[in-house]
OpenMM code with the backbone's topology and positions (N, CA, C; nanometers):
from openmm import Vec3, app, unit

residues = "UNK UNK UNK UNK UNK UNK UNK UNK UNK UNK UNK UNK UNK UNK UNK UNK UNK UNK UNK UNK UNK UNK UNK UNK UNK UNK UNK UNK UNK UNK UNK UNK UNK UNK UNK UNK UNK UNK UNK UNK UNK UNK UNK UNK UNK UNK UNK UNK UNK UNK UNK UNK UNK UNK UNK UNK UNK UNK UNK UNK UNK UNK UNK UNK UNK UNK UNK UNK UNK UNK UNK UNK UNK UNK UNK UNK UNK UNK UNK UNK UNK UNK UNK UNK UNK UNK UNK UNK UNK UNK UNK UNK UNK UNK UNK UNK UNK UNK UNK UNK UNK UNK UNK UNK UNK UNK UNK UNK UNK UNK UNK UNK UNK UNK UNK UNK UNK UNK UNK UNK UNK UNK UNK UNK UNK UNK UNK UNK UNK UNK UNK UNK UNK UNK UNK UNK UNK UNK UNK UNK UNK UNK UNK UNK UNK UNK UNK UNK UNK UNK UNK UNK UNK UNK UNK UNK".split()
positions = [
    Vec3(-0.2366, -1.5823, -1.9568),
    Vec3(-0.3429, -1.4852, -1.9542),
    Vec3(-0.4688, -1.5461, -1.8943),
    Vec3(-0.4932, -1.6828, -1.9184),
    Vec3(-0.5876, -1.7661, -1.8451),
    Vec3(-0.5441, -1.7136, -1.7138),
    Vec3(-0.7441, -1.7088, -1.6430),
    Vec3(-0.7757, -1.6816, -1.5042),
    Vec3(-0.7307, -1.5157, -1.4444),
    Vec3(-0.6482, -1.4257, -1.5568),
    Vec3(-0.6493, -1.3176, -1.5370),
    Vec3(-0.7955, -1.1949, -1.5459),
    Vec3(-0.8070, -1.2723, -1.6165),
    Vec3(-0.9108, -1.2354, -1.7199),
    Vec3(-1.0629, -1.3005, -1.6618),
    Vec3(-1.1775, -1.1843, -1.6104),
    Vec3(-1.3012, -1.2608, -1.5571),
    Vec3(-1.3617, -1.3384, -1.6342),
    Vec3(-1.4337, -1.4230, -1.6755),
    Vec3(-1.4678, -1.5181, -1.7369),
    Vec3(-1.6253, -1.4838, -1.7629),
    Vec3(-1.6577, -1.4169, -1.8607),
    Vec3(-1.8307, -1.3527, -1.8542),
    Vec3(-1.8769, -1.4063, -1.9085),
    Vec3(-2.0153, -1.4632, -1.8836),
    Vec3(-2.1279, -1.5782, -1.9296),
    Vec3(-2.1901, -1.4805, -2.0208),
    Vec3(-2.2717, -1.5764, -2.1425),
    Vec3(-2.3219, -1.5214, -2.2532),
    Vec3(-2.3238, -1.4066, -2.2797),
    Vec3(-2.1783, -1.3623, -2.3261),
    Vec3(-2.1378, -1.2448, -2.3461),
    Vec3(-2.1093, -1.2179, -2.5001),
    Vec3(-2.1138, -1.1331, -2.5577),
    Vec3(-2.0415, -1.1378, -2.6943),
    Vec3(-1.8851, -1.0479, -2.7085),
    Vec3(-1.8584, -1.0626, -2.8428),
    Vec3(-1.6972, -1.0522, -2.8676),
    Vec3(-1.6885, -0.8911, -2.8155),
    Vec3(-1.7504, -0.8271, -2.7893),
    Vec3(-1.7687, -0.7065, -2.7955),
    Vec3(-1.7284, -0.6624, -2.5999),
    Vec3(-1.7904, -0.7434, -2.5740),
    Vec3(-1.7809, -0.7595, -2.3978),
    Vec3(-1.6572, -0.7916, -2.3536),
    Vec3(-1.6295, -0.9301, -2.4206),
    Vec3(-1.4642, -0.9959, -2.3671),
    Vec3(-1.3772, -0.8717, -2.4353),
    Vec3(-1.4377, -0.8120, -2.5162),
    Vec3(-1.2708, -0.6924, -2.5910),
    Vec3(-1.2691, -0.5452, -2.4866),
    Vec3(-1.4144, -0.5500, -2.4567),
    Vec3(-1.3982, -0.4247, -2.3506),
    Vec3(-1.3081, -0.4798, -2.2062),
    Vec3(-1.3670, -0.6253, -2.1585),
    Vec3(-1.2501, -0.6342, -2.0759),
    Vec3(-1.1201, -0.6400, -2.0949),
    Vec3(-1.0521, -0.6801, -2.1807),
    Vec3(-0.9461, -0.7364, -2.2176),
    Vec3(-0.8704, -0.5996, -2.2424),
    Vec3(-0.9429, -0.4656, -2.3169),
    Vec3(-0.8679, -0.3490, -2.3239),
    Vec3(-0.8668, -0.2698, -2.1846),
    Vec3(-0.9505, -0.3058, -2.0611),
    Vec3(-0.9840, -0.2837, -1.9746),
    Vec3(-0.8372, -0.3341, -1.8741),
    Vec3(-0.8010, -0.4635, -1.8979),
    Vec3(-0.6746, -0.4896, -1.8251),
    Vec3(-0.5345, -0.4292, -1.8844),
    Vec3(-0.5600, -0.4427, -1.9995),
    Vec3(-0.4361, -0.3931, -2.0556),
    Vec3(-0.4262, -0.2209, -2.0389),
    Vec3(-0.5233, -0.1765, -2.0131),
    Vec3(-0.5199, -0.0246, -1.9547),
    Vec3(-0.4569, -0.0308, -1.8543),
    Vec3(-0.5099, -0.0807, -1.7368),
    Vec3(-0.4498, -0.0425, -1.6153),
    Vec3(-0.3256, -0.1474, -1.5505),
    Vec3(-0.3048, -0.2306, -1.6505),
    Vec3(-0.1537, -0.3428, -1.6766),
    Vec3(-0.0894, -0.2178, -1.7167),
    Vec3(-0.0852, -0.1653, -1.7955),
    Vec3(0.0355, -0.0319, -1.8607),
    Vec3(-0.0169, 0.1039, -1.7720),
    Vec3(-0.1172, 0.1550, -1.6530),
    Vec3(-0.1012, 0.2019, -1.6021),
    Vec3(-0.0162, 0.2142, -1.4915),
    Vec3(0.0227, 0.0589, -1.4219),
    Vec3(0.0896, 0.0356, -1.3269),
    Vec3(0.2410, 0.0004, -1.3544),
    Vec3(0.2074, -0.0341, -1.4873),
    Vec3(0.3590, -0.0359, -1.5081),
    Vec3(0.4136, 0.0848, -1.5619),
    Vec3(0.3306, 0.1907, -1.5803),
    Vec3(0.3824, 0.3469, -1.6064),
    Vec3(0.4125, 0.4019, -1.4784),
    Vec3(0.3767, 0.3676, -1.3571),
    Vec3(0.3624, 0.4213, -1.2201),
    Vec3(0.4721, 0.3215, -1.1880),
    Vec3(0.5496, 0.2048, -1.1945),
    Vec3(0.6438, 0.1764, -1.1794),
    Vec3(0.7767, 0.2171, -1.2144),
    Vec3(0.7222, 0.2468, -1.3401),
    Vec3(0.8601, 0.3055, -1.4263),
    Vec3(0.8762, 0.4740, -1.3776),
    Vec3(0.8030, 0.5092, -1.3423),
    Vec3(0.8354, 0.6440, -1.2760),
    Vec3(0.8801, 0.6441, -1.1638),
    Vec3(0.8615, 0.5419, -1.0786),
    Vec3(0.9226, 0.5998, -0.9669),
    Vec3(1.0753, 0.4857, -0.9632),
    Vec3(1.0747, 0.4121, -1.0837),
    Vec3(1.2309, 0.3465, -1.0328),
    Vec3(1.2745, 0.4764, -1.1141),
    Vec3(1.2727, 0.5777, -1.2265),
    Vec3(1.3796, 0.6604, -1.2409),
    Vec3(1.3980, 0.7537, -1.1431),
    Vec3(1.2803, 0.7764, -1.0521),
    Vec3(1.2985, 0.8986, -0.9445),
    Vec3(1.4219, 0.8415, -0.9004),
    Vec3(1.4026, 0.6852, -0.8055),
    Vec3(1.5024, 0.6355, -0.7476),
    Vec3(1.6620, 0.6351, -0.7890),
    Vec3(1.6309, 0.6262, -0.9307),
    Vec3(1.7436, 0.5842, -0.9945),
    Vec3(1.8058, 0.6969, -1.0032),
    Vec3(1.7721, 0.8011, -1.0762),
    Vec3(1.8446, 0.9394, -1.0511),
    Vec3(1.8383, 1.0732, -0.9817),
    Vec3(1.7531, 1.0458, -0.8841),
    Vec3(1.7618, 1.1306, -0.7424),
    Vec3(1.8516, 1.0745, -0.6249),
    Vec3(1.7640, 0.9329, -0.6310),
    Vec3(1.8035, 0.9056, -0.4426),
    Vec3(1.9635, 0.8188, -0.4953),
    Vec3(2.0105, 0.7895, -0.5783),
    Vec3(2.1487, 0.7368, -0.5955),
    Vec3(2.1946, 0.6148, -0.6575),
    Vec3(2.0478, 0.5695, -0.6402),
    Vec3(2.0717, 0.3865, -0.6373),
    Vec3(2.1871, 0.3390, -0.7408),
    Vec3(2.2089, 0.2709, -0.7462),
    Vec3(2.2746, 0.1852, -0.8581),
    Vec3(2.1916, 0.1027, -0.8528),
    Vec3(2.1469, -0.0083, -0.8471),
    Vec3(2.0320, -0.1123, -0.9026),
    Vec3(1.8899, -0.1234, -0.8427),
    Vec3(1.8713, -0.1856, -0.9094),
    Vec3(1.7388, -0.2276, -0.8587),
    Vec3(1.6917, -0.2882, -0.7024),
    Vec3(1.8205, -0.3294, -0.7054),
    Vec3(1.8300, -0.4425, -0.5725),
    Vec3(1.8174, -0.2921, -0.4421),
    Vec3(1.8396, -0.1930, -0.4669),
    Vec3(1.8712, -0.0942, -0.3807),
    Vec3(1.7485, -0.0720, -0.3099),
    Vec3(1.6743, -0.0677, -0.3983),
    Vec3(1.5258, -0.0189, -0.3335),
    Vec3(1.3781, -0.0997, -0.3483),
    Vec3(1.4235, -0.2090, -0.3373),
    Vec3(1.3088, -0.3188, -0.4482),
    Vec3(1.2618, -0.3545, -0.2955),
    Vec3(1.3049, -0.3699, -0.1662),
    Vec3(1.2199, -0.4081, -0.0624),
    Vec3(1.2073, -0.2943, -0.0054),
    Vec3(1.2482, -0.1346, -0.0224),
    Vec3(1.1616, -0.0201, 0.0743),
    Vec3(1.0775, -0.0219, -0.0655),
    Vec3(1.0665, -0.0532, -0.1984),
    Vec3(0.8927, -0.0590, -0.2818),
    Vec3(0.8369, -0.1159, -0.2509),
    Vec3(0.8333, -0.2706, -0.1738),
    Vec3(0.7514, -0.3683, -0.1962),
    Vec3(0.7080, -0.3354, -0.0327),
    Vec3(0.7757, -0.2833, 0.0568),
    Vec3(0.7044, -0.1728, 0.1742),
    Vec3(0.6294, -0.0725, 0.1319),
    Vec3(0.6591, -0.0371, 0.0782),
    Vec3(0.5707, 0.0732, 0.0571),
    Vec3(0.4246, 0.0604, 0.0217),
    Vec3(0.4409, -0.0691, -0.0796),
    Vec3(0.3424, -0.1176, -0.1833),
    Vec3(0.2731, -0.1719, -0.0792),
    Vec3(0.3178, -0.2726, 0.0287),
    Vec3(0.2567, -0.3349, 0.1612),
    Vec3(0.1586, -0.2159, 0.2199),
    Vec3(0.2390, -0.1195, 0.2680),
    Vec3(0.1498, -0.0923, 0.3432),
    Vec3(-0.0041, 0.0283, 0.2830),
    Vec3(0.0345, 0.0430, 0.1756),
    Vec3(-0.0673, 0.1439, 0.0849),
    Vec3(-0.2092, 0.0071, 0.0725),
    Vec3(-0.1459, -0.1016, 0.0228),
    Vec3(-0.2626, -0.2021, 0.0177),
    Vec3(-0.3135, -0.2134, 0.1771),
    Vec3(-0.2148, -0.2347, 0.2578),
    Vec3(-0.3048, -0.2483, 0.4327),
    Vec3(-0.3865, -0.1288, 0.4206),
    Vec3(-0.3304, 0.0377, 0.4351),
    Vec3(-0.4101, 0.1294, 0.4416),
    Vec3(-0.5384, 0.1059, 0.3155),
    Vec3(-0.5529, 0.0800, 0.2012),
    Vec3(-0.6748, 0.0238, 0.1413),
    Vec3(-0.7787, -0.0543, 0.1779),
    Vec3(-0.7214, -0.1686, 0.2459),
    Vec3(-0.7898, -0.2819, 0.2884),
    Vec3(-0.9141, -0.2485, 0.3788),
    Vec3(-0.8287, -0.1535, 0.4609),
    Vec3(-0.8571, -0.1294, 0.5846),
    Vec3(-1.0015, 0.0041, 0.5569),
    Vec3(-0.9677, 0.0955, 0.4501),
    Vec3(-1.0430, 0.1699, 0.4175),
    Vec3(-1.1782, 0.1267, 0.4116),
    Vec3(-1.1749, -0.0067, 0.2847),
    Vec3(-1.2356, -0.1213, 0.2192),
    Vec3(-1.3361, -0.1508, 0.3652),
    Vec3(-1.2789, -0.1938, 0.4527),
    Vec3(-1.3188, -0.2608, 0.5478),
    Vec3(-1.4043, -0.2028, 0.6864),
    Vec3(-1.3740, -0.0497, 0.6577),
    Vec3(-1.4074, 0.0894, 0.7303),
    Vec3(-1.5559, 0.1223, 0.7141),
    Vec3(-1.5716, 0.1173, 0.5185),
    Vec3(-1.6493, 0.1585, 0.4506),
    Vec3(-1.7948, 0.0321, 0.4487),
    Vec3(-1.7582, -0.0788, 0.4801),
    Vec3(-1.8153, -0.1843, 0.4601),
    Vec3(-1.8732, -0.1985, 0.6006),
    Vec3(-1.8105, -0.2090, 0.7135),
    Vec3(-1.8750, -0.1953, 0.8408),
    Vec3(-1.9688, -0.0926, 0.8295),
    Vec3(-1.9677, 0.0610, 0.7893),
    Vec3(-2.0586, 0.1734, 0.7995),
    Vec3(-2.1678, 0.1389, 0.6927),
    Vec3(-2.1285, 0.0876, 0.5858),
    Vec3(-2.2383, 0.0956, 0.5553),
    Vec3(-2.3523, -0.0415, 0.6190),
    Vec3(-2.3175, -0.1492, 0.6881),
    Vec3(-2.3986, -0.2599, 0.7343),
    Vec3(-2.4138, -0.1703, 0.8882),
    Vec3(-2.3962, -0.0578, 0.9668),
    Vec3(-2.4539, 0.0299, 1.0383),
    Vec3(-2.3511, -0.0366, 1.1308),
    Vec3(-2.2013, -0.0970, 1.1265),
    Vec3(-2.1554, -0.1631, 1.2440),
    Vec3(-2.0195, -0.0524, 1.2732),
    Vec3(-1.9196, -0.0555, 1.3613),
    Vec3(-1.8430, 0.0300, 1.3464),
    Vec3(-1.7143, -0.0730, 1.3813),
    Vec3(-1.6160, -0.0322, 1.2722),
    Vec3(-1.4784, -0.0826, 1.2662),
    Vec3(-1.3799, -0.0605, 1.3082),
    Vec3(-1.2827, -0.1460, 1.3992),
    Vec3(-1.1670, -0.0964, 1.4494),
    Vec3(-1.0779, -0.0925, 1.3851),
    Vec3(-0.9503, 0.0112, 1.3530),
    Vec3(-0.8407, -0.0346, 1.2704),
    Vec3(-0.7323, -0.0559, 1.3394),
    Vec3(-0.6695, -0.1831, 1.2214),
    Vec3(-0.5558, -0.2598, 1.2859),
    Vec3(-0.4312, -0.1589, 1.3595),
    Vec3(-0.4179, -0.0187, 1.2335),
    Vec3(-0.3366, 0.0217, 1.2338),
    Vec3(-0.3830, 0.1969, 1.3304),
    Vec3(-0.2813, 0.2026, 1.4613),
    Vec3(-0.3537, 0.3656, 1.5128),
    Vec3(-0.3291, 0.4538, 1.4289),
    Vec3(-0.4080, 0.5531, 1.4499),
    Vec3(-0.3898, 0.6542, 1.3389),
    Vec3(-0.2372, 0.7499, 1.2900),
    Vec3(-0.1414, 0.7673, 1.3681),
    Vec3(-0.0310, 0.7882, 1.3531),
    Vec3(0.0412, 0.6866, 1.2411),
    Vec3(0.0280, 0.6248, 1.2432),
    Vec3(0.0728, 0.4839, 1.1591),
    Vec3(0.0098, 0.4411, 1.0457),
    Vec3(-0.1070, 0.5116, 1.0340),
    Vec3(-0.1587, 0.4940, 0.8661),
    Vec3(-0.1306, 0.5590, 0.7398),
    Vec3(-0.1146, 0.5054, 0.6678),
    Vec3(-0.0823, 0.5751, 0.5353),
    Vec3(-0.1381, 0.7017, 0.5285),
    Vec3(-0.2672, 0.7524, 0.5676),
    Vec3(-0.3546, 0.8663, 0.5551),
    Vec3(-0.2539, 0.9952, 0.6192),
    Vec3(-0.1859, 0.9246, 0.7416),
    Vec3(-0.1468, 1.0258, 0.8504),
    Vec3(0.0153, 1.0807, 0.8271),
    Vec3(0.0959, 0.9491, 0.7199),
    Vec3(0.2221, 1.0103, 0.6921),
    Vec3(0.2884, 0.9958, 0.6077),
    Vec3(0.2014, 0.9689, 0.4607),
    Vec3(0.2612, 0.9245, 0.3638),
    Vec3(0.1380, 1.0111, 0.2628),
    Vec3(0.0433, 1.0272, 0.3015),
    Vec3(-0.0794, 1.1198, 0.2217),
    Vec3(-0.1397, 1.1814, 0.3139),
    Vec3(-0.0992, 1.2770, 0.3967),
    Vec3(-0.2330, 1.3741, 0.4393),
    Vec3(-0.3113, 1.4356, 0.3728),
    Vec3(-0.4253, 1.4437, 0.3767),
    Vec3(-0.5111, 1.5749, 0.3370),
    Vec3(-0.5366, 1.6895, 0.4061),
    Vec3(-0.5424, 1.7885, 0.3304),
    Vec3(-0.5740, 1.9377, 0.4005),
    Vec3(-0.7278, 1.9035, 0.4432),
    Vec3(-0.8185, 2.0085, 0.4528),
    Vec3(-0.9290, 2.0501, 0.5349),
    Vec3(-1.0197, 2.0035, 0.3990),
    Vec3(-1.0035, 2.0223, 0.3070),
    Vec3(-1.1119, 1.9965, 0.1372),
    Vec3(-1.0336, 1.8524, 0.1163),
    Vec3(-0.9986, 1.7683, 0.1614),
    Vec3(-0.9307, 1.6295, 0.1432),
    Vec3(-0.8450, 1.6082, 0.0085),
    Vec3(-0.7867, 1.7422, 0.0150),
    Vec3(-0.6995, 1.7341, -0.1159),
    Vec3(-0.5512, 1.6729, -0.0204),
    Vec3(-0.4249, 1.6207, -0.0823),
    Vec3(-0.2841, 1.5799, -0.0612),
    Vec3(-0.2534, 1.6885, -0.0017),
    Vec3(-0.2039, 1.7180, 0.1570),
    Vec3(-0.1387, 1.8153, 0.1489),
    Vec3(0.0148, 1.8184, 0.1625),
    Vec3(0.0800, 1.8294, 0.0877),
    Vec3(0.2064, 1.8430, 0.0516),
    Vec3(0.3079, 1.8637, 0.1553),
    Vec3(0.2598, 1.9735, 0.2175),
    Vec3(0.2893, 2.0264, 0.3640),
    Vec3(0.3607, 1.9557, 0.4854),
    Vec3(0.2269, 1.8763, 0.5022),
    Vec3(0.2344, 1.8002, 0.5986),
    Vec3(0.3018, 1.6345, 0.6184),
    Vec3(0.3336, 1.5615, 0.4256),
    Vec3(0.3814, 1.4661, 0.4171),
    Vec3(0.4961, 1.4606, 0.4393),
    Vec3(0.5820, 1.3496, 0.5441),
    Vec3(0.6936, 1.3440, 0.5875),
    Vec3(0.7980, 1.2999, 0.4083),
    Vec3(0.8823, 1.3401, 0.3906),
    Vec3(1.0038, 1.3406, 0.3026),
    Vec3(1.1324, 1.3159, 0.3872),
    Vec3(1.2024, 1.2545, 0.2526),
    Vec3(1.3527, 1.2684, 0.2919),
    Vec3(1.4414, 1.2464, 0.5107),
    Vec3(1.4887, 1.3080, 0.5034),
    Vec3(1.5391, 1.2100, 0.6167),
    Vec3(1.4390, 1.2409, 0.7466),
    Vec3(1.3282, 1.3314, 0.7561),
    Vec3(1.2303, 1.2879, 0.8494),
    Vec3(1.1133, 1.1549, 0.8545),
    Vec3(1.1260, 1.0947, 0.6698),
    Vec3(1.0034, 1.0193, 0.6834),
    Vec3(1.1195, 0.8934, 0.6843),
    Vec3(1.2254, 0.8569, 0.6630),
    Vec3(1.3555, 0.7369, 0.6945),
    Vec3(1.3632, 0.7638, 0.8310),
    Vec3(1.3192, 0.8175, 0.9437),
    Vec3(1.3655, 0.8766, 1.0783),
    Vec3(1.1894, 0.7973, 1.1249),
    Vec3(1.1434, 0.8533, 1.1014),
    Vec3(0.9874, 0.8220, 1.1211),
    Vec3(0.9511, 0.6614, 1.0821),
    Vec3(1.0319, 0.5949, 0.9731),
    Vec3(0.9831, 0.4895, 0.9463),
    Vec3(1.1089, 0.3664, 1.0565),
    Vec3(1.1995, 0.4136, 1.0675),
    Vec3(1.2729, 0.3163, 1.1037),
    Vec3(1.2764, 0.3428, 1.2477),
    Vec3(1.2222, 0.4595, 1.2864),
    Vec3(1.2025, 0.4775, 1.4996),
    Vec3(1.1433, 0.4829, 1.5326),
    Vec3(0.9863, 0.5018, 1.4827),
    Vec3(0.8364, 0.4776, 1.4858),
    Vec3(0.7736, 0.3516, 1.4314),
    Vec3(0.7748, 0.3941, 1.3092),
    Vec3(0.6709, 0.2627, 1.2225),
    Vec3(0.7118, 0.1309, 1.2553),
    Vec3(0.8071, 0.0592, 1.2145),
    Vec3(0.8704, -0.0392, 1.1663),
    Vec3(0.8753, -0.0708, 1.3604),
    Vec3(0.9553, -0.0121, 1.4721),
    Vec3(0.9215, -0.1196, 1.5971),
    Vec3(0.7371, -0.1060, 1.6269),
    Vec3(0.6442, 0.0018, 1.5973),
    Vec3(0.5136, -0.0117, 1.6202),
    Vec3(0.4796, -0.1547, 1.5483),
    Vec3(0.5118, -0.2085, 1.4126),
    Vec3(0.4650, -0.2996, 1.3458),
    Vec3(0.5105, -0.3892, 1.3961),
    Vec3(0.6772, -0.4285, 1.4371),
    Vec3(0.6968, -0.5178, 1.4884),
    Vec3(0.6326, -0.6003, 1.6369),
    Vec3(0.5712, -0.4634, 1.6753),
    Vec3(0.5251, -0.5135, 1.8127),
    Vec3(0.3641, -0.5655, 1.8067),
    Vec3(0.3025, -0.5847, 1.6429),
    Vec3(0.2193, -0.6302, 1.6276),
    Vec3(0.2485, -0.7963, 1.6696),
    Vec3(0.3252, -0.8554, 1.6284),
    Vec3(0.3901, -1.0131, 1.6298),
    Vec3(0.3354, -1.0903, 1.8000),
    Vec3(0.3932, -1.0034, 1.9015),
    Vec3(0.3304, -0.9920, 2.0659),
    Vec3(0.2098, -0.9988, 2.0472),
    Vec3(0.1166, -0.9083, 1.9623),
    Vec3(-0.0193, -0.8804, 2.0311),
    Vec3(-0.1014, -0.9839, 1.9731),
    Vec3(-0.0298, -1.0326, 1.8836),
    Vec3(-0.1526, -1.1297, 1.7643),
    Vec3(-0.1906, -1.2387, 1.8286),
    Vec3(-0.3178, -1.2644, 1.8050),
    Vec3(-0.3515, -1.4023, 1.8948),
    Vec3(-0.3425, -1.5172, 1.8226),
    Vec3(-0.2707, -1.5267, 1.6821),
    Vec3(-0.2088, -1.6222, 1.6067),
    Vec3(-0.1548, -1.6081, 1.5655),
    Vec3(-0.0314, -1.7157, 1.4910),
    Vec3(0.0041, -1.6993, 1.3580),
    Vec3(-0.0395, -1.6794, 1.2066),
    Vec3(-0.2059, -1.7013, 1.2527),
    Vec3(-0.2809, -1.6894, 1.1213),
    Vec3(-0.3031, -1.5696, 1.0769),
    Vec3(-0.2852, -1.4856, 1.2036),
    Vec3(-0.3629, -1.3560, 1.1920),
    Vec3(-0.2755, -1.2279, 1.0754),
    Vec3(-0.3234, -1.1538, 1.0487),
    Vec3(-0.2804, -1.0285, 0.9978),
    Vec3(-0.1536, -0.9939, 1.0873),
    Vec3(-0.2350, -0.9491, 1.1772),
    Vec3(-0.1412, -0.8631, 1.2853),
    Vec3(0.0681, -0.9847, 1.3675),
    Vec3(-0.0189, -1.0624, 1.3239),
    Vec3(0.1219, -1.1212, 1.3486),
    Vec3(0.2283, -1.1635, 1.2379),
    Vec3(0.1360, -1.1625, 1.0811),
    Vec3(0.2223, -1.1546, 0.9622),
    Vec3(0.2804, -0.9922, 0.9866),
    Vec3(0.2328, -0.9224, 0.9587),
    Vec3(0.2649, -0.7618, 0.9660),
    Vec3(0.4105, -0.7773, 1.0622),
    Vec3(0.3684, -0.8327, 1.2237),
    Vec3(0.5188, -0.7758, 1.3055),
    Vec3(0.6140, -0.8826, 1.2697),
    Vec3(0.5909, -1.0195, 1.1897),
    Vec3(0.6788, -1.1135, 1.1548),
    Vec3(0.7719, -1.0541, 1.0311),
    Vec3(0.6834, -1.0060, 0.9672),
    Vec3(0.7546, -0.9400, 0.8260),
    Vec3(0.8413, -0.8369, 0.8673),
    Vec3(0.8297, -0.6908, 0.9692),
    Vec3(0.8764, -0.5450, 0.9937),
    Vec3(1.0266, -0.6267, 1.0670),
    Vec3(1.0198, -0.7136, 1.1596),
    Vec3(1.1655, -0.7337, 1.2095),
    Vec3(1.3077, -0.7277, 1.1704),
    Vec3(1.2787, -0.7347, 1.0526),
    Vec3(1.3902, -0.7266, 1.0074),
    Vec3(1.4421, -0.6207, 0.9250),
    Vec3(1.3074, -0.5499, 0.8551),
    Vec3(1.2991, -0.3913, 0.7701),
    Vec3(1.3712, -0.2740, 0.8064),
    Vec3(1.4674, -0.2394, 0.7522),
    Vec3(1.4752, -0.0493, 0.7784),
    Vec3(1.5433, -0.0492, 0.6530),
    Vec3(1.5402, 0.0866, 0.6634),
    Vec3(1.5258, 0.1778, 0.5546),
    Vec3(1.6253, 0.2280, 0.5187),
] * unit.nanometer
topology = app.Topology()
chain = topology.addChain("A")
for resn in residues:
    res = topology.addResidue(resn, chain)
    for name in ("N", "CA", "C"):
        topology.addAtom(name, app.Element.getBySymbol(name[0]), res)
């Protein structure tokens, strides 16, 4: 639990318990949001184990944190008055095919790819677009060349 946990200067017992119920909230939020979607998996899409779908989650999970980052990083340029490029074109962001919003920026349901158009979309679109990040990167250090190093081998 050491180093999970922020470490707050002259604080009292009252402070460390608000954090501490503070992690354990959203520790059992994520693991409630885990456990829901391995039963979707488990008794919709067919799986038999875990092993079935544990690297299209940990894709998934990848690229929702890139589309964050990137938000993060959107929001942070505008507000220092600079303007940000994103790694990812807009066809290819989480915003554009995994969460659209309607016109009031609600989810629109509508428009999110499912079932064998978004497995069609991820493995003949996404996945060679990412891979062809690996070419463009001007290192190995970079983002953009972890991203097309990792997709080479991915489908769905």
């Amino acid at each position: 639990m050491k180093g999970l946990l922020p470490q707050p200067r002259f604080c009292g017992i009252i402070s460390i318990c608000s954090v501490k119920k503070k992690y354990f909230r959203n520790h059992s939020m994520f693991e409630q949001a885990f456990k829901n979607i391995d039963d979707v998996l488990w008794k919709e899409a067919g799986c038999t184990t875990e092993l079935d779908y544990t690297e299209q989650t940990s894709w998934l999970l990848f690229l929702k944190y890139l589309d964050d980052l990137e938000q993060d990083k959107s929001t942070e340029a505008a507000l220092e008055g600079k303007k940000y490029t994103h790694i990812l074109d807009k066809p290819y962001r989480w915003e554009s095919w995994a969460a659209p919003k309607d016109k009031d920026g609600k989810l629109d349901h509508n428009k999110a790819s499912t079932g064998d158009d978004l497995r069609d979309f991820v493995n003949a679109n996404l996945f060679p677009y990412l891979h062809g990040f690996k070419q463009k990167a001007s290192g190995p250090n970079t983002i953009e060349y972890k991203i097309g190093r990792a997709s080479c081998r991915e489908r769905v």
